[in-house]
N, C-alpha and C positions, 0 to 999 in steps of 0.2 A: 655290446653286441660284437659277432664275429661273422667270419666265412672262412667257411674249409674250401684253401685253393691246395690241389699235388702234398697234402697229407700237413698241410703246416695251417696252423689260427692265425688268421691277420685279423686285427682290434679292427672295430668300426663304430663310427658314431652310430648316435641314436637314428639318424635316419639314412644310413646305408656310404658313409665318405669316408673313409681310410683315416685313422689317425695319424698314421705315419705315414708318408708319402713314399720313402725309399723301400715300404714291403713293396710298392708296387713291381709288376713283371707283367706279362703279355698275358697270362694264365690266367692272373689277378684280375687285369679288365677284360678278359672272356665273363669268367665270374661273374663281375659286376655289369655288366652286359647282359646280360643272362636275366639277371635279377629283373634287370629293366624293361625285357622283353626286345633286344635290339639282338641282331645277328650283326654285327662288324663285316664290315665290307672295306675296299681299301681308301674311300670319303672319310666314312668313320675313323677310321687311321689318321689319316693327314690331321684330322679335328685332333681326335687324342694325343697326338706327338705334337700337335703346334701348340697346344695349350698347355703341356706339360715342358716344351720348351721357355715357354715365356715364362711360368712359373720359379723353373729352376735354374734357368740361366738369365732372365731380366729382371732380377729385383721381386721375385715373388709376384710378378705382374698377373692380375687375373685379367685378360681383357674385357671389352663390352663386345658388345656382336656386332654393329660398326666396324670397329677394326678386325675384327675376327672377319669378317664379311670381306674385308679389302685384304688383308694378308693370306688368305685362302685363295682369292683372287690373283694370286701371283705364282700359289702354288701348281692351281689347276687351269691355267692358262685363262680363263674368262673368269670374273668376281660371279659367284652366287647369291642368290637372291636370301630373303630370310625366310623365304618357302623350302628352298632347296636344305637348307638346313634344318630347318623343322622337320623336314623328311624323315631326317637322319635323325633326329634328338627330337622330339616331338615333344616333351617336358621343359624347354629350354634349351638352347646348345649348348650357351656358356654355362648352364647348373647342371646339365644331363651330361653333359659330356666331359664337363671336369671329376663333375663323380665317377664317370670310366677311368678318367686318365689319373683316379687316385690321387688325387690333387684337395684342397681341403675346399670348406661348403663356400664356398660364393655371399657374403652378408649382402652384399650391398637389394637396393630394391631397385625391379625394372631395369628402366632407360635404354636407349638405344646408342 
């Protein structure tokens, strides 16, 4: 599968995650955004770049929503709840929001 982002084919799995993480660009997760039915707000932001940081600069790190939950917490001056997130990623944070941030599928199941 693909998506057409600004006139170029990015590869995508069978269910909609970037096989390459370096096609990703800001246009890319509009796109994929789109798909998901999410308007990106600047929340939605901080989630995409902090999880696309962990990825690519801590060891491929995929968080859980626990730490996602406390390290967002430091971002936005007060920790959010796993409602507030849901807001924003209503399919998951950690699996709806890594799929914006082009980042690859999440295997693991559950857990907090």
């Amino acid at each position: 599968m693909s998506i057409e982002v600004n006139g170029k084919t990015i590869e995508t799995t069978e269910s909609g995650y970037l096989t390459d993480h370096t096609a990703w660009d800001e246009d890319v997760a509009k796109a994929l955004a789109e798909g998901e039915g999410i308007e990106l707000t600047d929340k939605h932001w901080d989630v995409v770049k902090y999880l696309r940081d962990e990825y690519i600069n801590n060891n491929q790190n995929q968080p859980m929503e626990r730490q996602l939950l406390k390290d967002l917490g430091k971002v936005w001056g007060s920790k959010p709840s796993s409602k507030d997130l849901y807001k924003l990623f209503p399919l998951a944070p950690t699996k709806q929001g890594t799929k914006i941030a082009g980042l690859p599928e999440v295997q693991r199941k559950g857990g907090y």
